[in-house]
Every structure is written in C-alpha cells, then in structure tokens.
C-alpha positions in Angstrom: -22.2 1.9 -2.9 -23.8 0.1 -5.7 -24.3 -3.6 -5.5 -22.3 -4.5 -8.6 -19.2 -2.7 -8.2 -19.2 -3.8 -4.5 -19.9 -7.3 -5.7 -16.4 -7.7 -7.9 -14.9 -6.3 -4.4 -14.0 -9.3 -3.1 -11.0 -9.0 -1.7 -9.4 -7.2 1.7 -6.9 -4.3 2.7 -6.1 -2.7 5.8 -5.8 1.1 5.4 -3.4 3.1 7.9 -3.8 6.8 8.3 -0.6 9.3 8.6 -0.8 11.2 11.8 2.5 14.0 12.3 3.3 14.2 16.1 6.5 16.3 17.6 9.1 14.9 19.5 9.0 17.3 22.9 12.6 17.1 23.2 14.2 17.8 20.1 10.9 19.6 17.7 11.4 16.8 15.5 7.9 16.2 13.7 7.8 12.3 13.8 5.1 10.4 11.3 3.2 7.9 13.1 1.1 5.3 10.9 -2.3 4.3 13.0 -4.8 1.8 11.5 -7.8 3.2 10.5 -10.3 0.4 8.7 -10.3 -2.6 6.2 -11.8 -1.8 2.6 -13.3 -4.5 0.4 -11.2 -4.2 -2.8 -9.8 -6.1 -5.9 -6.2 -5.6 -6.2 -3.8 -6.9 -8.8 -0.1 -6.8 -9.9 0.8 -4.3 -12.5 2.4 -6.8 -14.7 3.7 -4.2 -17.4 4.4 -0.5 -17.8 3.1 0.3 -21.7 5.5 3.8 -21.0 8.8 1.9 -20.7 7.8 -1.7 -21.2 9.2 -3.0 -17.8 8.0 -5.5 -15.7 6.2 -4.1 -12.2 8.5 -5.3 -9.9 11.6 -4.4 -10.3 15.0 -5.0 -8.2 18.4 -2.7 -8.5 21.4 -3.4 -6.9 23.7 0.1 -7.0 24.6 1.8 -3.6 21.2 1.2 -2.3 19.4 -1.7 -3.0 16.2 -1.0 -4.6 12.8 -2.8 -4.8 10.3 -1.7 -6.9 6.6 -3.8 -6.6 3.4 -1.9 -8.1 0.0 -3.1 -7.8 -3.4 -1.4 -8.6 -6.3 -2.0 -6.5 -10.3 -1.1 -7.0 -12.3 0.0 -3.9 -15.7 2.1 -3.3 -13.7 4.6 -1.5 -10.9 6.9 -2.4 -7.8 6.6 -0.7 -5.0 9.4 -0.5 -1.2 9.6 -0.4 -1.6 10.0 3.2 -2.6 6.8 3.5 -0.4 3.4 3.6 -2.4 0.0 3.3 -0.7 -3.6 4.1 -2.9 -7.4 4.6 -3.9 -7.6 1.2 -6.3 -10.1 1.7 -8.0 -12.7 -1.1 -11.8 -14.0 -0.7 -10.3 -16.5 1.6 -8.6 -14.5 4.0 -4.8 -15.7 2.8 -2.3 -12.0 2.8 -1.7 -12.0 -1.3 1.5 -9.8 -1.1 4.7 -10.4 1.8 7.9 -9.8 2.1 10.4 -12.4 1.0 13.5 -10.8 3.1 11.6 -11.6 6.4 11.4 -15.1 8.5 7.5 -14.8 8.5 5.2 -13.9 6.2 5.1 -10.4 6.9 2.4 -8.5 5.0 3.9 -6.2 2.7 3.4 -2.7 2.9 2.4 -0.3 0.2 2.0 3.6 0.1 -0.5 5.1 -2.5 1.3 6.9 -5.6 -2.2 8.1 -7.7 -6.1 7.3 -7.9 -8.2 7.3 -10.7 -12.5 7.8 -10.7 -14.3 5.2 -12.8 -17.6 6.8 -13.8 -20.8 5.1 -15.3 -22.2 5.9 -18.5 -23.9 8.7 -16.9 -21.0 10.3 -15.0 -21.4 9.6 -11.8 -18.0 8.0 -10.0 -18.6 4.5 -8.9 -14.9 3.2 -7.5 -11.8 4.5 -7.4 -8.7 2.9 -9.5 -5.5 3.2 -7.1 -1.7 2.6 -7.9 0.3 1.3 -5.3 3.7 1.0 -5.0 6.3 -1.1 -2.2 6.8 1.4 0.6 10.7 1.6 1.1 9.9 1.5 4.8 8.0 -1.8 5.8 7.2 -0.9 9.5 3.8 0.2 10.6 3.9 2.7 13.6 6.5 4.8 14.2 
C-alpha cells in the first residue's frame, strides 16, 4: 500500500475465513474455519480500557470460567468479524500470544470484535486499526 505504513508492519498473523457448511444428516449448519493468508501487521496488547479502567486480560471464575485477552492490531487490509486470526508472529518469527492451559505452545486464537480506518491528512484510508478479542473456542477447523 504505501511504503511507510507497510514499513511499521513488521510483524505476522494468519487470517482464517468462516465458511457455513450443512450437515446432510441432521440440516445442522456447521461453521468451518479455513486458512486464508498471512498479513504483515503490528499488533499489541490493550493494556487498559479508559471506559471502565480495567486491565485487557481479564479472568472470572463463576459457573463458567471466563478469559478475557484483547489486543489491537494494525494491517493494510481490513479484516471482518467473519474472520478469526491465530500465529501472531514478531519480526523474528517467534508466536507472541499462546495459550497457557495447553502442553505446547499453542498459538492463541482470536476473533475480530471492530475495525477502525486511519486516514492521512488528506483523507484517504491508509490501514486499518482492529480490536481483537480471545476466541472462547481455541480450535481451528470444525
């Protein structure tokens, strides 16, 4: 896109794309998550809320254990909520963000909540701002 927004873009994510198939048996419509491409971006974790001064990540324990992670990331492109992305990568290829309930260092997954334009002086969008937040279900694929 332009040279210096793509050069603070120096970071990695996968991107997977929703895709609604029906079960033949049953009519059930079943959500499928297929990977569709890796986007340079910068991504970050949203360290306070200024609405309700809480942290980003956030843990409940009720009847259902809850926990929260929010992290906003900069690409060229603009994603959509029908979109998850997981493999947050840093310049050196290292995953940034995994899950600490798993043996490995699985990649965590995150679904996209809201984007934002940034514009130039003269109007004309240059990146997009995303909000992410921890996707309650961690598997890829079906």
């Amino acid at each position: 896109m332009y040279s210096i927004v793509d050069s603070i873009l120096s970071m990695k994510l996968d991107i997977y794309i929703q895709r609604d198939i029906q079960d033949p048996n049953t009519g059930a419509i079943i959500k499928e998550w297929i990977y569709s491409k890796t986007l340079d971006c910068h991504a970050k974790g949203i360290i306070s809320n200024s609405v309700t001064s809480r942290n980003g990540d956030r843990q409940v324990f009720d009847n259902r254990y809850i926990n929260d992670q929010l992290i906003q990331v900069r690409t060229s492109e603009k994603l959509t909520l029908r979109q998850k992305i997981t493999n947050v990568r840093d310049s050196e290829g290292t995953v940034i963000w995994t899950e600490l309930d798993n043996p490995t260092d699985t990649p965590t997954v995150f679904e996209v909540v809201g984007v934002t334009p940034i514009t130039d002086p003269f109007g004309r969008v240059i990146a997009f701002n995303s909000t992410m937040k921890r996707s309650e279900n961690q598997r890829i694929g079906i």
